[in-house]
C-alpha positions in Angstrom: 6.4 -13.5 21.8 8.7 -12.8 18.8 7.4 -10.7 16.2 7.1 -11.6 12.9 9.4 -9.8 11.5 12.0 -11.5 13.6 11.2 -14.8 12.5 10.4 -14.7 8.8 12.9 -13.6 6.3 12.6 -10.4 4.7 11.6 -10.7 0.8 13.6 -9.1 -1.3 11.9 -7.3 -4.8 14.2 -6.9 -7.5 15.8 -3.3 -7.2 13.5 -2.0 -4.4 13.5 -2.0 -0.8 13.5 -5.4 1.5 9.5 -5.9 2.1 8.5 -7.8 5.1 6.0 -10.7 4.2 3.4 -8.9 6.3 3.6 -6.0 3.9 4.4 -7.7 0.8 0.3 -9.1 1.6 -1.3 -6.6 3.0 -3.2 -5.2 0.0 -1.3 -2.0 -0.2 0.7 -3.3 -3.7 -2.6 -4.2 -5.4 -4.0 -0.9 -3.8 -1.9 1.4 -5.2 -1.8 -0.1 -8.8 -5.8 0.0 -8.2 -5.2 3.5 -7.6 -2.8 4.6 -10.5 -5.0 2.3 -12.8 -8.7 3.6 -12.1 -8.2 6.6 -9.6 -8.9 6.8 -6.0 -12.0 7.8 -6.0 -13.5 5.4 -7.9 -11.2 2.8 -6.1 -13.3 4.0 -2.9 -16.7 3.8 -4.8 -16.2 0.1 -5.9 -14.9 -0.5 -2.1 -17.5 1.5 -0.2 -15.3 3.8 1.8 -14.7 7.1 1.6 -12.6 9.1 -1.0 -9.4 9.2 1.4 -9.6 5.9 3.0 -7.7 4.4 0.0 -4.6 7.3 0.9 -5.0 6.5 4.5 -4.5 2.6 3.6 -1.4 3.8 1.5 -0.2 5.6 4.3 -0.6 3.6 7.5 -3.5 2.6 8.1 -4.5 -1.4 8.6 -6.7 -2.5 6.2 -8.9 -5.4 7.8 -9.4 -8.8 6.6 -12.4 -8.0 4.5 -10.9 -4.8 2.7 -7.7 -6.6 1.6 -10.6 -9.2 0.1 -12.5 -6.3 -1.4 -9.4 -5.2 -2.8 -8.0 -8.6 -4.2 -11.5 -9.1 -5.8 -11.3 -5.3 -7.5 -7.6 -6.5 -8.3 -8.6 -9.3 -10.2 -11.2 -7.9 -12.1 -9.2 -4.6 -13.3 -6.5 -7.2 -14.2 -8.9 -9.2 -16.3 -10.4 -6.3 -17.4 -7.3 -4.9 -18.9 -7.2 -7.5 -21.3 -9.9 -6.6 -23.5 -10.2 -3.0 -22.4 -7.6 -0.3 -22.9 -5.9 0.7 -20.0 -6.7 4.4 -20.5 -10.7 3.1 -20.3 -10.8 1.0 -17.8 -12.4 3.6 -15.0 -14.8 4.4 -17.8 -15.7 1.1 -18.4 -16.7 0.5 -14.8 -18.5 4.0 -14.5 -20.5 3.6 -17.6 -24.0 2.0 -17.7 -23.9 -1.1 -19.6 -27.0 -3.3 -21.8 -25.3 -6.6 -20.5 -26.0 -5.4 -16.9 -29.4 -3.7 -18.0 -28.3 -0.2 -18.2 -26.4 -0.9 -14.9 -22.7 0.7 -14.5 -20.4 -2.3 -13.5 -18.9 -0.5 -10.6 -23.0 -1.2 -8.7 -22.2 -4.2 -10.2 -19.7 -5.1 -8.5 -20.8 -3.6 -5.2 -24.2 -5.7 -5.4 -23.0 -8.6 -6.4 -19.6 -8.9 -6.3 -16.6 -9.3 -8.7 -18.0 -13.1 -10.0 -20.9 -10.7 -12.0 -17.9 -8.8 -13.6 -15.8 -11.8 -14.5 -18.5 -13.6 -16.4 -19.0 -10.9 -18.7 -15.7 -10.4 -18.8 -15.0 -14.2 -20.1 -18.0 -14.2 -22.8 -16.4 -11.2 -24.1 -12.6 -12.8 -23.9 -14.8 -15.5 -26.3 -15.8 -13.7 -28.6 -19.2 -12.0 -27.0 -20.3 -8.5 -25.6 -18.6 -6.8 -23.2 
């Protein structure tokens, strides 16, 4: 059998390198803006891996189907999240208890419950609530 590569086009990004649709969706773009937006090792907190299993990701490493979720959900909610929070405050957002989350830091948050728990909060505040 034909790999992939063979038979699907490579994607070009403007300026950059050809990426190979494999890569271009394997998590490791979202992962290393994740990375460069909140730091690693809070990027492996909200994931629940260790501190270098985000590097080993950006090195080689296959990230399995339930990662790349984990990381699309984190994805969207730093995006969101950058919309009403200044970039530079965004890992302290998520690291710092919170009253709408009784005293809870949104980074359990999201661990517990999962990224919906963040983007609620997230749209009362984009309307005019607390965040």
């Amino acid at each position: 059998m034909e790999r992939m590569e063979a038979i699907v086009p490579q994607v070009r990004r403007a300026g950059r390198r050809r990426v190979a649709p494999h890569e271009a969706f394997s998590g490791r773009i979202e992962l290393r803006n994740l990375v460069r937006a909140i730091g690693s090792k809070l990027v492996a907190e909200l994931l629940g891996v260790s501190r270098q299993q985000p590097s080993a990701w950006a090195a080689s490493d296959r990230i399995s189907a339930e990662n790349r979720r984990k990381i699309a959900d984190l994805y969207y909610v730093v995006d969101r999240l950058s919309q009403i929070v200044h970039p530079a405050l965004l890992a302290q957002w998520l690291a710092t208890p919170n009253v709408v989350f009784n005293g809870g830091r949104p980074q359990d948050v999201f661990r517990a419950r999962g990224a919906a728990a963040l983007i609620e909060v997230i749209d009362r505040a984009e309307q005019g609530g607390y965040a």
